[in-house]
C-alpha positions as CSV (number, residue, x, y, z in Angstrom):
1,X,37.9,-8.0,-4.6
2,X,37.2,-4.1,-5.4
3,X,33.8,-5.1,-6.7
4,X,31.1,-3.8,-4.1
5,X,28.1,-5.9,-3.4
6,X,24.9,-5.9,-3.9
7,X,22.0,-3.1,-4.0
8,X,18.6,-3.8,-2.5
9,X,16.9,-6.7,-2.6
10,X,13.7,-8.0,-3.4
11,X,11.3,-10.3,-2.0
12,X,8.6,-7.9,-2.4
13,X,5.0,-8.4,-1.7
14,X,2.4,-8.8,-4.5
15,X,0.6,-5.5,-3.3
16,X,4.2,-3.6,-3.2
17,X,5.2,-5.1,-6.4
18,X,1.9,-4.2,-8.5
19,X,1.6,-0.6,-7.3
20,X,5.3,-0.1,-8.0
21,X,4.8,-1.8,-11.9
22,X,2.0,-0.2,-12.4
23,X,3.9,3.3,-12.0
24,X,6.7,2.0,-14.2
25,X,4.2,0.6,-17.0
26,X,1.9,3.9,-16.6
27,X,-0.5,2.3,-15.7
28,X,-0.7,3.7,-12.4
29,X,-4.5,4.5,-11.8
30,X,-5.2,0.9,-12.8
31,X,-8.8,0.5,-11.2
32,X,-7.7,-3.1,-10.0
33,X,-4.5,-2.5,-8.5
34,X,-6.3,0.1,-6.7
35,X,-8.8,-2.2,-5.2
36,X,-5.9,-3.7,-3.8
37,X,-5.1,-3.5,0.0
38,X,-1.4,-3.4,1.7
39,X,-0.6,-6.5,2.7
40,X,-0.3,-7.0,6.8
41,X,2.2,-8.7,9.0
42,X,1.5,-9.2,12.9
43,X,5.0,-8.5,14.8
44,X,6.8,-12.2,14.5
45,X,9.2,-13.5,17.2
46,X,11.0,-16.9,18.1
47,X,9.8,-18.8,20.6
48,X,13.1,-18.6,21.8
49,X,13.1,-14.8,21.6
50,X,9.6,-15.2,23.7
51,X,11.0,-17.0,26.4
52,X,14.2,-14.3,26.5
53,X,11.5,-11.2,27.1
54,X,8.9,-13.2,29.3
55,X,12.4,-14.3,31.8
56,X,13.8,-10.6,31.1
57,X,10.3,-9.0,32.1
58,X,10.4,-11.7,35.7
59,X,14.1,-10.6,36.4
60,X,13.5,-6.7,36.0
61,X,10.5,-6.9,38.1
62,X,12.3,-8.4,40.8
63,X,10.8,-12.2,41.0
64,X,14.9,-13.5,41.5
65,X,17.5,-12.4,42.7
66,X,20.8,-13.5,43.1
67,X,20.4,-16.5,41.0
68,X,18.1,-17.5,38.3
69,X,16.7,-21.1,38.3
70,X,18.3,-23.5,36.4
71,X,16.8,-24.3,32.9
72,X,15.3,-27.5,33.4
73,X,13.2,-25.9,36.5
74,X,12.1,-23.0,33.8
75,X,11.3,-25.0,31.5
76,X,8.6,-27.6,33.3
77,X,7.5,-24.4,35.0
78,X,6.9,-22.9,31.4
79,X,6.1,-26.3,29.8
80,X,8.6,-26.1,26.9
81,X,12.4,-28.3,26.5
82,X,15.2,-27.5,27.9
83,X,16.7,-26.7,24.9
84,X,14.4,-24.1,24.1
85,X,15.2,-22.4,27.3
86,X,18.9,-22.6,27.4
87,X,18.8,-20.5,24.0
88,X,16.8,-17.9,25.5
89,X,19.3,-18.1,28.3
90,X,22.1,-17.5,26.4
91,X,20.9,-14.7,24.6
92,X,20.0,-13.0,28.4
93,X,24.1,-14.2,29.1
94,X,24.9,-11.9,25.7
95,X,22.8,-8.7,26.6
96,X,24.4,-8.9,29.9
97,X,21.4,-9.6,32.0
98,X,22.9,-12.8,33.2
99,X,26.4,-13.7,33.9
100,X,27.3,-17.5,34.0
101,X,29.1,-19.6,37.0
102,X,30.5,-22.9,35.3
103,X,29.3,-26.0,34.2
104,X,26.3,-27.2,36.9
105,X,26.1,-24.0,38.5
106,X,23.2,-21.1,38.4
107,X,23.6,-18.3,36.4
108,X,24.2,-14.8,38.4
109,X,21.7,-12.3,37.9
110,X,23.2,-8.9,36.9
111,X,20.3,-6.0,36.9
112,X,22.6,-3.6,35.7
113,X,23.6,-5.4,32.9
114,X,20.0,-5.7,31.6
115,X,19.3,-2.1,32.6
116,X,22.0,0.0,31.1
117,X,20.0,-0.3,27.7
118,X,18.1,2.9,26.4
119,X,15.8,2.8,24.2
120,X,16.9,4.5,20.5
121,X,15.5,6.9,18.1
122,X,16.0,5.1,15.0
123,X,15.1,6.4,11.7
124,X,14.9,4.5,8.4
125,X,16.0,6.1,4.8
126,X,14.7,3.9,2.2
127,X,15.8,3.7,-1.6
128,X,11.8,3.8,-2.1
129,X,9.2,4.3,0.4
130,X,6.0,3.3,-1.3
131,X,7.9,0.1,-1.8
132,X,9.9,-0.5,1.0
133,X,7.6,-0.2,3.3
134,X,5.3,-2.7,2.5
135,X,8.1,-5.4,2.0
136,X,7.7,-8.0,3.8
137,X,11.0,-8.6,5.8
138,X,11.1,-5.1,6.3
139,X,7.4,-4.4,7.7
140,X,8.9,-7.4,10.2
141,X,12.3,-5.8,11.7
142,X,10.2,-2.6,11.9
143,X,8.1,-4.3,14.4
144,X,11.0,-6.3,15.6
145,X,12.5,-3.0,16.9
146,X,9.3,-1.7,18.0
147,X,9.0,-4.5,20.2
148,X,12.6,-4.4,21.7
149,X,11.6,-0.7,22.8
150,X,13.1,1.4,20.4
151,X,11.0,4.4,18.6
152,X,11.4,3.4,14.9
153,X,10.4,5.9,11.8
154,X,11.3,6.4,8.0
155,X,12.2,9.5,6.8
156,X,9.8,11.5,5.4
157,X,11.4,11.5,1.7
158,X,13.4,8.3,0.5
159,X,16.5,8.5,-1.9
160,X,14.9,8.1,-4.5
161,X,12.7,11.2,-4.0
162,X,15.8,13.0,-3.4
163,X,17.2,11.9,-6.5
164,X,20.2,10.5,-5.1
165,X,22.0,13.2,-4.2
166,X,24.7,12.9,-1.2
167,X,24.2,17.0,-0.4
168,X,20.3,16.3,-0.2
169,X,20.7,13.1,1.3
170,X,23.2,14.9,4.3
171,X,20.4,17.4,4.1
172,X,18.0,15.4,5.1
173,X,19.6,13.6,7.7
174,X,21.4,15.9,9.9
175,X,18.3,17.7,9.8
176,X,16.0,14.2,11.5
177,X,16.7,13.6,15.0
178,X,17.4,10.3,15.7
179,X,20.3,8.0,17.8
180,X,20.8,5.7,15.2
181,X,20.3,4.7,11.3
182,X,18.8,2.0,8.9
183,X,20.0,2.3,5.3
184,X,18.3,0.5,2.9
185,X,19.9,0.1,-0.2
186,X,22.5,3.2,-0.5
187,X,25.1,3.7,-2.4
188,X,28.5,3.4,-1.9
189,X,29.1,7.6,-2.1
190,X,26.3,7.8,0.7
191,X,27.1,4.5,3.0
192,X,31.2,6.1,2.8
193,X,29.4,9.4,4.3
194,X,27.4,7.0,6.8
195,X,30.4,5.1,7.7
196,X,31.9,8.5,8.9
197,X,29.4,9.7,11.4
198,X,29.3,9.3,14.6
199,X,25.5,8.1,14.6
200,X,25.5,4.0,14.4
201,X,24.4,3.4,11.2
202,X,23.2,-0.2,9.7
203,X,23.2,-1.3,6.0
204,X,20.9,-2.6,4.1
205,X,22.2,-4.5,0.8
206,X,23.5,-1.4,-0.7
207,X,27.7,-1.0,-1.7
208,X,28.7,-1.7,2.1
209,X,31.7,-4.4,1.2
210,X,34.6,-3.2,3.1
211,X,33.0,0.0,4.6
212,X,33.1,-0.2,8.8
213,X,29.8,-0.1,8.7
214,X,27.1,-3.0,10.3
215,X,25.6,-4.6,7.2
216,X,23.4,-7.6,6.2
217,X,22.3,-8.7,2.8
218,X,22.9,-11.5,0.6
219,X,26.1,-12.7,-1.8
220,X,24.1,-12.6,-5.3
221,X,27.3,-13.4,-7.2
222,X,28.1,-16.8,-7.3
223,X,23.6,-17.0,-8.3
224,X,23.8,-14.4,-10.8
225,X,26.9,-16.2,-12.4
226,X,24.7,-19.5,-12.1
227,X,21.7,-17.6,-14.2
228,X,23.7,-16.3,-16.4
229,X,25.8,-19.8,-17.2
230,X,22.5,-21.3,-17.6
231,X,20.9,-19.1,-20.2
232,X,24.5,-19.7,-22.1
233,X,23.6,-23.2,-21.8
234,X,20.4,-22.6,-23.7
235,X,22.0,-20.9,-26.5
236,X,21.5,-17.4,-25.9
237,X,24.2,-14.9,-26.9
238,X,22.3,-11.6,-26.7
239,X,21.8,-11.9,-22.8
240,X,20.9,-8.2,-21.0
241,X,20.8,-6.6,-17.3
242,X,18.9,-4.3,-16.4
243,X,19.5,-3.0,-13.0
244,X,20.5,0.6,-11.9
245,X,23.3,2.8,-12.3
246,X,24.7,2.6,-8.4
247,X,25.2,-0.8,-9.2
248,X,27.3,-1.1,-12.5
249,X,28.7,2.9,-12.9
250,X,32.1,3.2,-11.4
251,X,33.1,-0.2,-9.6
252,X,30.5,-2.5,-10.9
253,X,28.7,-4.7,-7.9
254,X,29.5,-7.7,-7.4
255,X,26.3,-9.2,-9.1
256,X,26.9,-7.5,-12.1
257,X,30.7,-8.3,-12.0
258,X,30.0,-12.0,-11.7
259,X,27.3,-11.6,-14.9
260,X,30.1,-10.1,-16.9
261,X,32.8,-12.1,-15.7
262,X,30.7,-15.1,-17.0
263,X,29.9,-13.8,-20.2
264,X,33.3,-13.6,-21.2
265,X,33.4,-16.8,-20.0
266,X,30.7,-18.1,-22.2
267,X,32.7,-16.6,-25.6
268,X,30.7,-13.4,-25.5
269,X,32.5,-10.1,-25.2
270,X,30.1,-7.9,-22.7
271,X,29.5,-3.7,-23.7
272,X,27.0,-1.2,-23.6
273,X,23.9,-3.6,-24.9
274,X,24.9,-6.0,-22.4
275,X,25.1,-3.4,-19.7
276,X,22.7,-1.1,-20.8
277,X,22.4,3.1,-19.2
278,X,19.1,3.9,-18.5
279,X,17.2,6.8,-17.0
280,X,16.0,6.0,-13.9
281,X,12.6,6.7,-14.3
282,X,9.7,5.0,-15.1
283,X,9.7,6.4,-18.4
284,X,13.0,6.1,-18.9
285,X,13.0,2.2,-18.0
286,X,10.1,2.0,-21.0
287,X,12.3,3.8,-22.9
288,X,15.3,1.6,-22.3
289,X,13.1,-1.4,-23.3
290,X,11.6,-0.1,-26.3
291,X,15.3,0.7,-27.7
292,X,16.5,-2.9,-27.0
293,X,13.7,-4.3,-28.8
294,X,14.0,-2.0,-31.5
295,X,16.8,-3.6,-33.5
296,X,18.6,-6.0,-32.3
297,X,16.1,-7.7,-29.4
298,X,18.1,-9.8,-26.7
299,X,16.9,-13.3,-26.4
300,X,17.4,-13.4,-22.7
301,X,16.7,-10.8,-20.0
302,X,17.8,-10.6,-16.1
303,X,15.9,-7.7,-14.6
304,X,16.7,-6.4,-10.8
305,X,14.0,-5.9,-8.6
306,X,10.6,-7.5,-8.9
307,X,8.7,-4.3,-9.7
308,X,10.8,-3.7,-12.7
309,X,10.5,-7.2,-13.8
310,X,6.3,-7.4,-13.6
311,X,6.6,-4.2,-15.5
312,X,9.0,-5.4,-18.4
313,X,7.5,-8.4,-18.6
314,X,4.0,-6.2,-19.5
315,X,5.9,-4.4,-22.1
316,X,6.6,-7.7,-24.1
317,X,2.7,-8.6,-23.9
318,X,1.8,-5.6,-24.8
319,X,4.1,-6.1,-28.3
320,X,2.6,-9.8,-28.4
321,X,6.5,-11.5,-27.5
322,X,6.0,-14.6,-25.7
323,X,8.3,-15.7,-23.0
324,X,9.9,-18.1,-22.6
325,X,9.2,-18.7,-26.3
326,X,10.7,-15.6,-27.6
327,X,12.7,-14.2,-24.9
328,X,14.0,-15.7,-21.2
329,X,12.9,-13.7,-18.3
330,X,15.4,-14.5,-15.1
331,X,14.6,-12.2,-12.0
332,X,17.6,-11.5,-9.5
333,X,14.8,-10.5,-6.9
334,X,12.8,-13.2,-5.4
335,X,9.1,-12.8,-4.7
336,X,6.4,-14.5,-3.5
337,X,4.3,-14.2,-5.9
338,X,6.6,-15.7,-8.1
339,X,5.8,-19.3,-6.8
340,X,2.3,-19.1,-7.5
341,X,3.1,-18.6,-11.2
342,X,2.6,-21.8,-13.6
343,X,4.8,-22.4,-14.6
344,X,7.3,-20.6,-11.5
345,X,9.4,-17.4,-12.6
346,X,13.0,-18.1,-12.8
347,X,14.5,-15.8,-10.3
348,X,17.7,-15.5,-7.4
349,X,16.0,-16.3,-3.6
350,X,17.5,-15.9,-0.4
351,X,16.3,-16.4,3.3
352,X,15.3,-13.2,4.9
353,X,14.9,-15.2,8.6
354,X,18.7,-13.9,10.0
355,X,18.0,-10.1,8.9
356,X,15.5,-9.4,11.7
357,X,17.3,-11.6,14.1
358,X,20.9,-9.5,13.1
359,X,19.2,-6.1,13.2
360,X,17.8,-6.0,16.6
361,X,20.8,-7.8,17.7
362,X,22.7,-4.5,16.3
363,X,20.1,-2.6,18.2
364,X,20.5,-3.9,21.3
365,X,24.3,-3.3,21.1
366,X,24.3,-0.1,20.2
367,X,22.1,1.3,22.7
368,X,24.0,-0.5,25.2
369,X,26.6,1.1,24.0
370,X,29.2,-1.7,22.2
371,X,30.8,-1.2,18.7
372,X,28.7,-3.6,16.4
373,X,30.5,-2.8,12.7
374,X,29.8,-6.6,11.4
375,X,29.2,-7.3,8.1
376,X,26.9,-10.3,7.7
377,X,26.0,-11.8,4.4
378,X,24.2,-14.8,3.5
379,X,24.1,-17.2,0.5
380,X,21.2,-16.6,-2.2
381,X,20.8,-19.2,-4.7
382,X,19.5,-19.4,-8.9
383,X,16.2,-21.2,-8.8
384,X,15.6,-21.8,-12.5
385,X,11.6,-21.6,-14.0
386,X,9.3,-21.8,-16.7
387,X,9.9,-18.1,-18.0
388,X,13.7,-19.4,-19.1
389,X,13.8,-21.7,-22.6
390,X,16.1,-22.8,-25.0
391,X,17.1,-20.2,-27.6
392,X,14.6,-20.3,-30.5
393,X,16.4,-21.0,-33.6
394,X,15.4,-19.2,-36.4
């Protein structure tokens, strides 16, 4: 397929998600939102991943040698099963640190596999700092990488600030030192130009399919074609996305292919109203709403990212049109705060649990120095809600 996949996802925190809408709604010194603190997240690791440092920290010191125990003397010395252990084991045996001998025999130690690591300089370019940061899964491989001894940092302006542009973008980071790169959310003109350098460089969502370039980030197709089938279901024929340019200019992503793909598919021929161009601003996003509702209003709406979707669902309050009763609301970003809605918002979720487990796993190859270029992607699926209804007949 020439379509590329998706750009960033969601999963935003309530606090990152408010600040962000209230921006895009203008409503950005809102006295409440600004009581409001960042939401924190203490460092999270496995059990498994536990047991890995704890035996890694024992070997480097020099408490074995030769041999390590075998893992059912580790784990009644560390009071866990031996399951547990053998995991933790295994991911020593892929860093290097231990080599095995066969079935029934000790594994070898080898120092200088688990000492030929250095730690990295690695610097993160978000799509939006004020958001990113505060995301959840993101605040959590930031620690992640902490933890596994690298020196992590974002740059100082995101690509939004710098409006997109590749020549400020390049600008930017040739001019950050730093052994290695985090993308979240970049195009496909600036992953190409990532792709290219000899810096390591790890994607985010973002245009990445087919690039040789490490990537994680989840297949929204096949639950964007799900959300869009079902509002077909419901009757509605004037169905809209709103989602930004890097995503449906050019070679549309593969989100927004599967959304037109099934609208053709559903007896509806999809154009500029379906697909509309906005600004993106937050003025031009009110801007964008205001001319949809002007004349012809859709009946159904799936809006990308969670901050855009709080902040078009204020604009139909504030004109007094109900959801679901007068328009369907679907969100292709999951976020927490979405489950504590009655009824729940219908929206696209995915697991965020393998991005931190893949990213320090890319870390650790790269500053050992193997070629780590794998693409991972995992499934995200349509979990329908109250916000979506039947079209109203008039």
């Amino acid at each position: 397929m020439s379509a590329q996949t998706e750009g960033c996802g969601g999963f935003y925190n309530l606090y990152a998600c408010c600040r962000r809408a209230a921006k895009i709604c203008g409503f950005a010194g809102c006295p409440d939102l600004g009581q409001l603190a960042p939401v924190s997240y203490a460092p999270f690791l496995s059990i498994t991943d536990q047991v890995a440092e704890h035996l890694r920290a024992e070997i480097l010191r020099g408490r074995w040698t030769g041999t390590l125990p075998g893992r059912h003397q580790l784990a009644a010395e560390l009071s866990l099963n031996s399951k547990t252990v053998e995991a933790a084991l295994r991911q020593l045996e892929a860093d290097g640190l231990l080599v095995p001998q066969g079935a029934g025999r000790r594994r070898r130690i080898n120092p200088k596999g688990g000492t030929s690591a250095r730690a990295l300089r690695i610097a993160i370019l978000p799509f939006d700092l004020e958001v990113d940061r505060k995301v959840d899964y993101v605040v959590d491989l930031h620690h992640s990488l902490i933890e596994a001894g690298h020196a992590v940092f974002y740059t100082p302006r995101s690509q939004t600030e710098l409006r997109f542009d590749l020549v400020k973008i390049a600008r930017t980071v040739e001019g950050t030192r730093a052994d290695a790169w985090v993308v979240l959310a970049g195009s496909r003109e600036v992953l190409q130009w990532f792709a290219a350098r000899p810096e390591p460089a790890f994607a985010i969502f973002g245009q990445r399919e087919g690039l040789p370039i490490a990537s994680f980030g989840p297949d929204k197709a096949p639950a964007c074609a799900a959300a869009t089938r079902k509002l077909i279901e419901l009757g509605h024929q004037r169905i809209v996305l709103l989602c930004r340019r890097a995503r449906r200019l050019g070679v549309p992503s593969l989100s927004v292919a599967a959304f037109l793909d099934e609208l053709k598919a559903g007896g509806i021929r999809p154009g500029d109203y379906n697909l509309p161009d906005w600004e993106e601003t937050n003025a031009g996003f009110q801007r964008c709403l205001a001319a949809l509702f002007r004349i012809t209003p859709p009946t159904a709406l799936l809006v990308d990212e969670a901050p855009y979707f709080v902040a078009a669902l204020q604009f139909l309050a504030r004109r007094g049109i109900r959801v679901p009763a007068a328009v369907s609301l679907v969100c292709t970003d999951g976020d927490p705060a979405f489950a504590c809605c009655e009824p729940p918002i219908a929206c696209i979720t995915w697991d965020t649990g393998p991005l931190r487990r893949r990213i320090v796993k890319w870390a650790s190859n790269v500053s050992r120095g193997r070629p780590d270029l794998r693409a991972t992607h995992t499934p995200a699926t349509f979990t329908p809600g109250g916000s979506i209804a039947p079209v109203r007949v008039h």
